[in-house]
Every structure is written in structure tokens, then in C-alpha cells.
N, C-alpha and C positions, 0 to 999 in steps of 0.2 A: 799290825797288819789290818784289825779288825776297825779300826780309825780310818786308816785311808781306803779301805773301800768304803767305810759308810759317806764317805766326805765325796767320792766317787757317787756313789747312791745318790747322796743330795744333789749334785752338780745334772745327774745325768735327767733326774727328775723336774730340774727347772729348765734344761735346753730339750725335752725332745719332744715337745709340743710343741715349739718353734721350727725344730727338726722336722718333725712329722707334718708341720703344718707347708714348709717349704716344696715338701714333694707332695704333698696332694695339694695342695693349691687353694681354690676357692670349695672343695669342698670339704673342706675341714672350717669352713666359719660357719656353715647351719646355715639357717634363715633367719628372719625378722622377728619373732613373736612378741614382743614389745610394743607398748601403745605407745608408736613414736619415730622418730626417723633417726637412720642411726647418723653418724658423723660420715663426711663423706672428705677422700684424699686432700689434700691441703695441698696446693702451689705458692712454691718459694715464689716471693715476689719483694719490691723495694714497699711494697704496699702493706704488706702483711708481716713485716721479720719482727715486731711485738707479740704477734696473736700468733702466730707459726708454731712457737712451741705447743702450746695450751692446744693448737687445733690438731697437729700432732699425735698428743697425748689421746685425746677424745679419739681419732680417729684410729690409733692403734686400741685401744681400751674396749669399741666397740666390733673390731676386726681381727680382734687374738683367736686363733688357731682353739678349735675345740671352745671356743667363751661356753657356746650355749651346752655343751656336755657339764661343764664344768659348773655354772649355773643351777641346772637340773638338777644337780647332787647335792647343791649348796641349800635348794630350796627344799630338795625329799630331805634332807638333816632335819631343816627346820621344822618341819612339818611331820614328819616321820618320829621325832625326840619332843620336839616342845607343842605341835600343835599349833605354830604361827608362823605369818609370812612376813622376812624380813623388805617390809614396805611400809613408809608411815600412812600411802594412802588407801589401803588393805585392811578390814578388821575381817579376824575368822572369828564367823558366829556361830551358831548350834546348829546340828544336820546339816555340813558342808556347805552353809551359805557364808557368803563373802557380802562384804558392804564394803563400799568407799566414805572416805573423810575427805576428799578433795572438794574443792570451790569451795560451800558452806552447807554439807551435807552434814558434817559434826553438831554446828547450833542449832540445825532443822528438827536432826533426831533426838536433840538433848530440849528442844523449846525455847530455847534463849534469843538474846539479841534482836525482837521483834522489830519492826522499821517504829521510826517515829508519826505521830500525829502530822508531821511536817511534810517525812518523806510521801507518806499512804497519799495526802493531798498532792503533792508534785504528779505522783504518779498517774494519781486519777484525773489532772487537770490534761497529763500528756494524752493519755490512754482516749480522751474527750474531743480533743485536736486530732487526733490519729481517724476516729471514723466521720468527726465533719470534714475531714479531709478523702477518703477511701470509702468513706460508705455510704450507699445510698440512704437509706435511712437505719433508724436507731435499732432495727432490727437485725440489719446485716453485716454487723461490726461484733465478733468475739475475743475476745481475751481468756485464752484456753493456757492453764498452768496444769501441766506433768506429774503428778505426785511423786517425790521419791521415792525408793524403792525402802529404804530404812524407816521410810512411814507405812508402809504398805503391809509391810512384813517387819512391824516392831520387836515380833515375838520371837524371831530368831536372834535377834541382837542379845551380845553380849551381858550379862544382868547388870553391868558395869556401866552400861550406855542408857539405864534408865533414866527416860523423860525428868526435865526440875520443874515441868510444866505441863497442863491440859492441851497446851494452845502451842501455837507455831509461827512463823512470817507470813505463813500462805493464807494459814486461817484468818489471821486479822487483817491482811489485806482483803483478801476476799469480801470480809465481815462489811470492812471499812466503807466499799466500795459499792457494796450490795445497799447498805444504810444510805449512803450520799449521792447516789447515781440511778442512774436507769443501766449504766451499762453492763450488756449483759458477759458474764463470767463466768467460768466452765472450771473447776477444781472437782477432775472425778473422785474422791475419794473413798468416798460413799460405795460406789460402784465397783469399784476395783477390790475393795475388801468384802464386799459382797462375792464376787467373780472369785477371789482366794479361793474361796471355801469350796469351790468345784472346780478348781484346777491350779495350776500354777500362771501367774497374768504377768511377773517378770521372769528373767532368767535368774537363777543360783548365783553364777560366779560372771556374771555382767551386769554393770548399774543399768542395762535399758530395761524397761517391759519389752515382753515376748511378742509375737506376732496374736495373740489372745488377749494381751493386756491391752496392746493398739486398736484393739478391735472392740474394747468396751471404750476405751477413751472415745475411737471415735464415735461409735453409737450417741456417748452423752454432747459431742459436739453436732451431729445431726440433729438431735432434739432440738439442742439452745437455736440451731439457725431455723427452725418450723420445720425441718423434715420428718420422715417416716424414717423409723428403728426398726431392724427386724426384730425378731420373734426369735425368742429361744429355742423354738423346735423348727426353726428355720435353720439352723444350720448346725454342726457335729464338730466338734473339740478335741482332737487325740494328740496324746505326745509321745514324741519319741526322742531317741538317744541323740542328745547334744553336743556338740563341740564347744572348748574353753573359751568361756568369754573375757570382757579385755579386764576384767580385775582378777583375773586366773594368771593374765597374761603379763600384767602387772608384777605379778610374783611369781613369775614362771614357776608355775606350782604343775605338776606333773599330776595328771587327768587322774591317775590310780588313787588319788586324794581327794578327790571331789566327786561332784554328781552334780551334771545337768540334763536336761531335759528341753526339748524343741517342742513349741506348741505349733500344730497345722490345724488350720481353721477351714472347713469346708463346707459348701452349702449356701455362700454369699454370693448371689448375681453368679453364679457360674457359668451361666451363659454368654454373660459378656465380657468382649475383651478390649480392654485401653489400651488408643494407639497412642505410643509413644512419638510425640512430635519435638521435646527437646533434654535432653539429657546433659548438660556440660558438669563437670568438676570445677573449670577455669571460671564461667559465671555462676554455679554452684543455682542452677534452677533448672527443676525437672518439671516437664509439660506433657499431658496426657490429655487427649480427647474420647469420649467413651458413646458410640451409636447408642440410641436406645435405651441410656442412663434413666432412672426413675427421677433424677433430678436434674432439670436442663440445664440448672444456674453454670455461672463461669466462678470457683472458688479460687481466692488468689489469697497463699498464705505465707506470714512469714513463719520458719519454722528451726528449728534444732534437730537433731539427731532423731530426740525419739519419735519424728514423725516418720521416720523408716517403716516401723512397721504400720503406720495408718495408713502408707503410702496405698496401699493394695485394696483395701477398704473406699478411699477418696474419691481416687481413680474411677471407679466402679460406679460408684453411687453419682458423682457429679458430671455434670456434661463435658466439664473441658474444668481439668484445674493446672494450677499456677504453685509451686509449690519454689519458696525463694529461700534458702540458705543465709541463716540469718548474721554472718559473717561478708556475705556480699551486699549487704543491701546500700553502700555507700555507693556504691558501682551500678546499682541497677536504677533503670525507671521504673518505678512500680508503679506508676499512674499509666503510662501504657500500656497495662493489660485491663485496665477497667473491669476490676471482680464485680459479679454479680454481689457477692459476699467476701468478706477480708478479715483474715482472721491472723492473730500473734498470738504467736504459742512460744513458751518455755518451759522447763525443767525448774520443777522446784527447787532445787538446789544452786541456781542462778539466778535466782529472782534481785539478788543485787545490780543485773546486766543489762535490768528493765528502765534505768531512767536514758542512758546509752544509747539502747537499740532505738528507741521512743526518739529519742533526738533525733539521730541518723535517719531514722525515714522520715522525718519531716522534713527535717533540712536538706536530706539528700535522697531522697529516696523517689524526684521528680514527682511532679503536678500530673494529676490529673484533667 
């Protein structure tokens, strides 16, 4: 007796989440918290009856009744018993900080794998084309690199993830470049670990900096283009309680585990407000005009994510900027905005992306 009700047990434990998910419906699948799009329904077609199954699969896998309950529990285990998140692109470091290993944030934070004597020259020969081409003169062309956040905040990192090196890709690019060129180059590093030590300039459990950290990068980008910085008792720094960022998100790691923190920045130009003149996701370029800016120029940038948060900063400071999504630039004319200044920016952990991008806007990125 005590067999076939446990065989009952088992059976009834694998059909009543399909059960239960049949009578509540869609909300028994949760929401999205994943950095990523889930699978979406599969149509039987004469086109598709090889990938059908596999699409299928994916799209039942990411649509199972209860996933994300189920998830939550799998990930408080892991984190609750072992202290880790089953994601290879996830390290848990010390005091609830998270790092990534994706793109090439691993060899970044360990110093390896520098470019070659060969690459640094291609780079800098593109980087040299790019503002005889977009810049007025050798003044108004920057090459603005992101520092990682695993360089930023070494010291939370794993003791397992210590540096085989002083040195980095960004540094000896930079080095390279500063030695061989005039052009001018922007790795805040310096500043950002400066900035650490009075507050927090990334987030915990998201690879971007915070709206604090944006706000020192951008300062050291106003400098390099001849503007005026403010003043540290120009404006007031407070954080408060943050929500999971996307490497929390990554390992659906349940908030009770972690600890973030939002930086609000106040006190910058507060008086004035950027009109919003183009916003698309579809050409992936945001356009703001600002009355009254302290800086008239027109800034036209290519950019990555982490210009999010300088967005508020830019805006502000310049008279009208251009701000291009560096995934559309094949699609854009970026010689028809005619920046005052032009500036390419990346994320150190992508600095392999930069002979790429460098191509695409010359060859496609339309004449000025």
C-alpha cells in the first residue's frame, strides 16, 4: 500500500504544475527577469518541421508553469547551502558583490591576453581616420574607454581571481596610444577609484556603474574635450535602496541575498532641462537639445550601454547631443549630424569590438 501511494506521490508531484498551470493560465508563468528574450510560440510550417521540435522545446522550457518559482528555490539552494550562482557568467565575491566573466571581463581582471604591437597600431591607425574624418580638429575627437567594474573594485573579487599582472589591455592600449599619437584618450580609472572611497560609482549585483560613476566618467570626458568640471561641493551624492541588477538577474538570485544600493546625484545644472527631440530603440539614437547649456557645442557620440547613465550629465552640459547606439551605426549617417565634438566610447571589457566598430563607421557610418 505504502508503494503505490508513494508512486501516486511521485506522479502527482510531476503533473500538477501543468495541472495548476492549465487553470491559472498565464499567470502561473511569472515575468521575464532574465537578461534576454525568452522563446516565443513556434508555427508548424513546411519551412520550419527540422527546427520545430528544438523550437518547441525552448519555447515550452522557457513557459513551464511556476519556471520562475521553481528557479527562485533552485537559486536560494545555491546560495543559501553553497554560497554560489549556478551561472558560469556570475562570480560571487565578498560583501554581496557579483562580477561578470562574459565578453573578456575574465582576462581584464586576471591581466592577460594584452593586444599585440600589431593590433594597438591597426587600432590607432582606425581611431586616426575616424576624427580626420568626424572631427573638426585633433581637439574634438575622444576615445573614451569604461573601466570595468572587476578593475574598479578588485578588492571584492574572489582571492582566487588575483591579477598574473600590473597591467591590463586598456592600460597598454591607452599607454600605446598616448606614446604614438596626439589622440586624445579618456580611461577614468584614476578617478573612479578615487570616487570608490566616497561612495559606491558601480552597482553590486550589475556590471554597469551607477548614475555616480557616469557622472565622474563624464566629468573626465568634459575635461579631455576643454570643458569646465564642476566642483565637488557643487553638487550632493546619497544612496538609496536598489533593485537587482542584471547579474542578480542572471542567476535569479533572490534580493534576500544580496545588497544594492542606487546612487542620486544632485545639484548638477538643476536648473536646466533637456528637450528630448529623438528617442528610437528601432535607430537606437537619443537626441536632446538643452536652452542655456554652459556648453553650446553639438556632441555626437558613439556609445554602449554604459553611457545610460552619463546620459543625464551630457544632456545637461551640452547644447544639443547626438548620442548613437553602437549596434546601429551601420544603419546610421553620422556625418549628418555634424558634431561639434565625436566621441567613441566602450566598455572595457569589449575592447576586442573596437577594430569592428572602427570599420563600420567609416565604411558605413556616412560622410560628412
Amino acid at each position: 500500500m505504502m508503494k503505490k501511494c508513494m508512486i501516486v506521490l511521485f506522479f502527482a508531484i510531476l503533473l500538477m504544475p501543468g495541472i495548476l498551470g492549465a487553470f491559472l493560465g498565464r499567470e502561473a508563468e511569472g515575468g521575464n527577469s532574465e537578461n534576454r528574450t525568452l522563446a516565443e510560440r513556434p508555427v508548424l510550417s513546411w519551412d520550419n518541421l527540422e527546427e520545430y521540435p528544438s523550437q518547441a522545446e525552448a519555447y515550452i522550457n522557457d513557459h513551464a508553469p511556476f519556471r520562475d518559482a521553481f528557479i527562485d528555490a533552485y537559486a536560494s539552494m545555491n546560495m543559501g547551502l553553497f554560497d554560489s550562482i549556478d551561472n558560469d557568467e556570475v562570480i560571487v565575491g565578498k560583501d554581496k558583490w557579483l562580477f561578470y566573466t562574459g565578453n573578456d571581463s575574465r582576462i581584464d581582471a586576471l591581466g592577460i591576453s594584452p593586444f599585440t604591437e600589431v593590433e594597438q597600431k591597426s587600432i590607432l591607425i582606425q581611431l586616426l581616420q575616424i576624427r580626420e574624418k568626424y572631427g573638426k580638429d585633433r581637439d574634438s575627437f575622444v576615445f573614451f574607454i569604461a573601466p570595468d567594474k572587476e578593475i574598479v573594485y578588485r578588492q571584492y573579487m574572489p582571492d582566487y581571481y588575483a591579477p598574473v599582472t600590473d597591467t591590463s589591455r586598456a592600460k597598454e592600449l591607452v599607454k600605446y596610444i598616448q606614446e604614438n599619437s596626439d589622440i586624445k584618450v579618456v580611461y577614468p580609472l584614476k578617478e573612479l577609484l578615487a570616487a570608490s572611497e566616497d561612495g559606491l560609482a558601480y552597482y553590486k549585483t550589475d556590471t554597469h556603474w551607477n548614475d555616480f560613476g557616469g557622472f565622474v566618467g563624464s566629468q573626465a570626458l568634459i575635461e579631455a574635450l576643454g570643458g569646465k568640471t564642476a566642483e565637488a561641493s557643487d553638487i550632493s551624492v546619497s544612496f538609496t535602496e536598489g533593485e537587482r541588477g542584471d547579474l542578480g538577474n542572471l542567476g535569479h538570485t533572490p534580493m534576500r541575498y544580496l545588497d544594492e544600493k542606487k546612487a542620486v546625484v544632485e545639484g548638477y545644472y538643476d536648473a536646466l532641462t533637456p528637450e528630448l527631440l529623438e528617442s528610437s530603440p528601432e535607430t537606437g539614437i537619443i537626441r536632446a537639445r538643452t536652452q542655456g547649456a554652459p556648453d553650446t557645442r553639438r556632441l555626437v557620440m558613439i556609445r554602449d550601454s554604459f553611457t545610460e547613465a552619463m546620459e543625464p550629465v551630457l544632456q545637461k552640459y551640452f547644447g544639443e547631443s547626438v548620442l548613437i547606439d553602437w549596434q546601429n551605426i551601420e544603419t546610421t549617417d553620422i556625418g549628418s549630424y555634424e558634431g561639434d565634438v565625436f566621441v567613441y566610447q566602450v566598455v572595457e571589457r569589449n575592447l576586442g569590438r573596437i577594430p569592428g566598430d572602427l570599420a563600420s563607421i567609416l565604411e558605413n557610418g556616412g560622410k560628412r
